[in-house]
N, C-alpha and C positions, 0 to 999 in steps of 0.2 A: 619187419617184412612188409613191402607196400604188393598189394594186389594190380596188377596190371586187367584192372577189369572197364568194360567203358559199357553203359546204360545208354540205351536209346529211348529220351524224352517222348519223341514224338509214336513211340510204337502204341501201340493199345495194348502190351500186354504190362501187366502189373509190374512197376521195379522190384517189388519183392522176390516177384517170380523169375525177372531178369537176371537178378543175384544172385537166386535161387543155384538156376540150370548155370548159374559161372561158375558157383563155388563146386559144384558139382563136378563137374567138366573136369577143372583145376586137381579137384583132389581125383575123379578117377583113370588123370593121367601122371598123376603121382608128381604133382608139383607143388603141392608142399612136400617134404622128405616126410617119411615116418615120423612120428615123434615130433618134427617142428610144431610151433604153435602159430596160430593165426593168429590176425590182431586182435585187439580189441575191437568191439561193436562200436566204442565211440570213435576211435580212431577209422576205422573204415568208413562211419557216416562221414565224417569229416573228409577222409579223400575222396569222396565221391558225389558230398555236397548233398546228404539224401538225411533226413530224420533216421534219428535212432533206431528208434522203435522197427523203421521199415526193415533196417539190419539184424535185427533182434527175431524180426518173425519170419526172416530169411534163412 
């Protein structure tokens, strides 16, 4: 599953928290299905070009 999510660099708000309110968003308009799984944290830093850890505390 790849996440159609896009971070804006230049905001002041934390990418974490950018991630945060998308994953959020995402799931409570029910896109992932029930039951689907999301990616991994490595896999997401990777499409998104963002450290680990920042997906980990997201």
């Amino acid at each position: 599953m790849e996440l159609l999510i896009v971070l804006d660099r230049s905001d002041t708000q934390f990418l974490q928290v950018q991630l945060y309110d998308e994953l959020r968003r995402m799931i409570l308009s029910g896109t992932p299905k029930p039951g689907q799984k999301l990616p991994s944290s490595r896999q997401v830093s990777e499409q998104l070009s963002i450290a680990r850890n920042t997906v980990v505390l997201a």
